[in-house]
C-alpha positions in Angstrom: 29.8 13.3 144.6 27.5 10.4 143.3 25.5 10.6 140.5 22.4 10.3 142.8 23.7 12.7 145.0 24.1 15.0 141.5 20.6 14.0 140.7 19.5 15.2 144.5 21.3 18.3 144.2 19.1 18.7 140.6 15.8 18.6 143.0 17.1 20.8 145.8 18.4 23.6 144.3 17.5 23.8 140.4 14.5 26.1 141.3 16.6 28.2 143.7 19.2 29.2 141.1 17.1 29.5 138.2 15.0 32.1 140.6 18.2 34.2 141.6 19.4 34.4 138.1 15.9 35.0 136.6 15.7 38.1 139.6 18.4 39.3 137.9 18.4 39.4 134.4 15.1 39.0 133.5 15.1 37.1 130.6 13.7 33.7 131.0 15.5 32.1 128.2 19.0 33.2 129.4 18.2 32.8 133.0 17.7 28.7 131.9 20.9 28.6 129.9 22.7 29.9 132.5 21.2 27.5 135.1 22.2 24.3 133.1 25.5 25.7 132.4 26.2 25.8 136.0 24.7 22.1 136.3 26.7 21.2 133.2 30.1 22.4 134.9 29.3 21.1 137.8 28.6 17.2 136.3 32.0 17.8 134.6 34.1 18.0 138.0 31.5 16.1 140.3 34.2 14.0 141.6 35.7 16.8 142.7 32.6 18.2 144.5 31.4 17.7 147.7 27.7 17.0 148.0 27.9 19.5 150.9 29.6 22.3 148.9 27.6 21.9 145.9 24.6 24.7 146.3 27.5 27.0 147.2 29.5 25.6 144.1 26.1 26.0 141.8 25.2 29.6 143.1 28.9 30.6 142.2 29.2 28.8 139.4 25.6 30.7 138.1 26.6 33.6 139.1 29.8 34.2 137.4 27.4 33.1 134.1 25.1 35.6 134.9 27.9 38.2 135.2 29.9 37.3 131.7 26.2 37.1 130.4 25.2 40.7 131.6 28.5 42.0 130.1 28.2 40.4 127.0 24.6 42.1 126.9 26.3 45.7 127.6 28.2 45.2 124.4 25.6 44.1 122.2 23.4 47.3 123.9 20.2 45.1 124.8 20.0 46.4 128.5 19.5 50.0 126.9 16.7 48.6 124.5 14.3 47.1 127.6 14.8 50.0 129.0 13.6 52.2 126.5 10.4 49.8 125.7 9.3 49.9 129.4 5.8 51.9 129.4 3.8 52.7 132.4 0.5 53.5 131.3 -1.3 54.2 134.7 1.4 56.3 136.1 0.7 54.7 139.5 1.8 51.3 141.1 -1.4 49.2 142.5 0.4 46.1 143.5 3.3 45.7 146.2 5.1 43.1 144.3 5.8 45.4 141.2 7.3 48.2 143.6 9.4 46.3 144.8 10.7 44.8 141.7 11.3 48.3 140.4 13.2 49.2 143.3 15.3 45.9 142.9 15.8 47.2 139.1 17.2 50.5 140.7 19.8 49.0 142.2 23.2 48.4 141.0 23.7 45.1 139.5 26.5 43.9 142.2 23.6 45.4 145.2 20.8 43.6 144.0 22.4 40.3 143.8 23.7 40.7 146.9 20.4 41.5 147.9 18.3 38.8 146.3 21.2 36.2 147.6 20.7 37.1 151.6 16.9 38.4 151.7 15.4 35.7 149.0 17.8 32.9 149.1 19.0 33.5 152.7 22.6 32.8 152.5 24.6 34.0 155.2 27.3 36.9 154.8 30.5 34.6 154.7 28.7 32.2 152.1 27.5 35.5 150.0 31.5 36.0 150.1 32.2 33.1 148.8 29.7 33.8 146.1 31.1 36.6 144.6 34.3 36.6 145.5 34.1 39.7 148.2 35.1 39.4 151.6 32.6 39.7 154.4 33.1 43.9 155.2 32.5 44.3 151.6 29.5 42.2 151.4 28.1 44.0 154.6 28.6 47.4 153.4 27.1 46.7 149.7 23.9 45.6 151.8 23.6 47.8 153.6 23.7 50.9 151.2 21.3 48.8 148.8 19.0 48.5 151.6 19.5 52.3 152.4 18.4 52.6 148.6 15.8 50.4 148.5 14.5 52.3 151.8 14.5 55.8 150.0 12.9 54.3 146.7 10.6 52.6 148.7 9.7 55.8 151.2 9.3 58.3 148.7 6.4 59.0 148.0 6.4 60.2 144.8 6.9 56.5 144.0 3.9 55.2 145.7 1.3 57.8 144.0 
């Protein structure tokens, strides 16, 4: 890879990543550390990536940040912290967008990115694989029962009221 090929790869996918990792961690700050981490990586070994395999090489390298970085959070007990501070005053949802988010919440941290890889970012099952380091049953079946969640979440409708 060329430096204006590195530089390309900047413009294409920078906003793609940092959205997938912001999806799932929530935290703006981290979600940009962890974005130019995987650039940074990838500018140390970009003669030894192809300009075709280097969204795939970003995602994957982004997402094993985001994982070390959500584990290093369970130690330090932050996750239970946000939790805890959520409030919901109205006790009723009014826009689409935050139902679905809170259903994407529900869901088990390896489901949703699995999720938020093939429905927002549109990767294909083999590539998701690649990803994360599960084969293609795997990733088929984790999508499928985090759709089945989502769908129960979504059709209940104690949730909607």
């Amino acid at each position: 890879m060329t430096a204006a090929e590195y530089n390309q790869c900047v413009d294409l996918h920078s906003d793609g990543v940092y959205r997938f990792i912001l999806k799932n961690i929530r935290d703006e700050e981290a979600a940009m550390d962890i974005v130019q981490d995987a650039f940074e990586k990838m500018w140390l070994k970009f003669r030894e990536i192809s300009a075709a395999s280097a969204k795939s090489y970003l995602f994957t390298t982004a997402y094993h940040r985001m994982i070390d970085y959500t584990r290093k959070e369970k130690r330090m007990d932050r996750m239970q912290d946000r939790f805890d501070n959520r409030q919901d005053d109205s006790g009723h949802y009014s826009d689409l967008k935050e139902i679905l988010d809170e259903a994407l919440n529900r869901l088990p941290g390896l489901q949703k990115s699995l999720i938020l890889l093939r429905d927002y970012e549109g990767y294909n099952y083999e590539e998701i694989g690649k990803i994360t380091g599960l084969n293609e049953s795997q990733v088929k079946v984790y999508i499928f029962r985090a759709r089945t969640a989502l769908k129960n979440y979504l059709v209940s409708i104690e949730n909607l009221v």
